[in-house]
C-alpha positions in Angstrom: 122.3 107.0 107.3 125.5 107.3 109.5 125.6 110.8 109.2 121.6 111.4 109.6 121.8 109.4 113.0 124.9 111.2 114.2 125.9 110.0 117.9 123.1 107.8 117.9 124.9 104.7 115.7 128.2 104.4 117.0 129.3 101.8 114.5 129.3 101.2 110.7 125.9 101.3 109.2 125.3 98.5 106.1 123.2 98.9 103.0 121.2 95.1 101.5 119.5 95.6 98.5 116.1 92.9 99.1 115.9 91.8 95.9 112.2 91.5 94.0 111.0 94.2 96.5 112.6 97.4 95.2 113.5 97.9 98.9 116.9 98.7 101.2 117.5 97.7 104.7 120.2 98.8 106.7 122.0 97.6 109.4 123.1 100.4 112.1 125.8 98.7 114.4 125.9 99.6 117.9 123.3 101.6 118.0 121.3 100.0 120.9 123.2 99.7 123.3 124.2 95.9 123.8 121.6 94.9 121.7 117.8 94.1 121.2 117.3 92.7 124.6 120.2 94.4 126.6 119.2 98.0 125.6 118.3 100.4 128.4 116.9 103.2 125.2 113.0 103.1 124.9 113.0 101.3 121.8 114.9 98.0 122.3 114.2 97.0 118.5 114.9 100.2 116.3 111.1 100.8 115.6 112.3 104.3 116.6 115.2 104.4 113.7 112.6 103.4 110.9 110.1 106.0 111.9 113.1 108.9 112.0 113.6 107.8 108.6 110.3 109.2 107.8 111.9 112.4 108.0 114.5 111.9 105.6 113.7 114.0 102.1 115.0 112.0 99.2 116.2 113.3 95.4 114.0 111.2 93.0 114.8 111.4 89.5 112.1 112.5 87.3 112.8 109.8 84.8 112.8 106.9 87.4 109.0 106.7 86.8 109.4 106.3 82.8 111.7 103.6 83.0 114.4 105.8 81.1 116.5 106.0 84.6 
């Protein structure tokens, strides 16, 4: 993720498993500005991040479908 962004997170980026949901989020540090409310980008609320990651191609393991992963 950090190196995908490139200039645009200027801090550590963090990886949470959500447990249940087979899902990741990640948490991009500075990388608004100041913040949610303080933020003079376009996107005050990362929308913008999420649908970059769109863009991302991803290696899936054929087996990860058969359970044999």
């Amino acid at each position: 993720m950090k190196e995908y962004f490139g200039d645009l997170v200027l801090g550590t980026v963090e990886r949470f498993e959500l447990q249940g949901m087979g899902a990741l989020n990640f948490l991009l540090r500075r990388a608004l500005d100041g913040g949610g409310t303080s933020s003079l980008r376009n996107d005050p609320q990362g929308k913008t991040f999420a649908q970059m990651l769109l863009d991302i191609e991803v290696a899936v393991p054929e087996t990860l479908g058969t359970g044999q992963a």
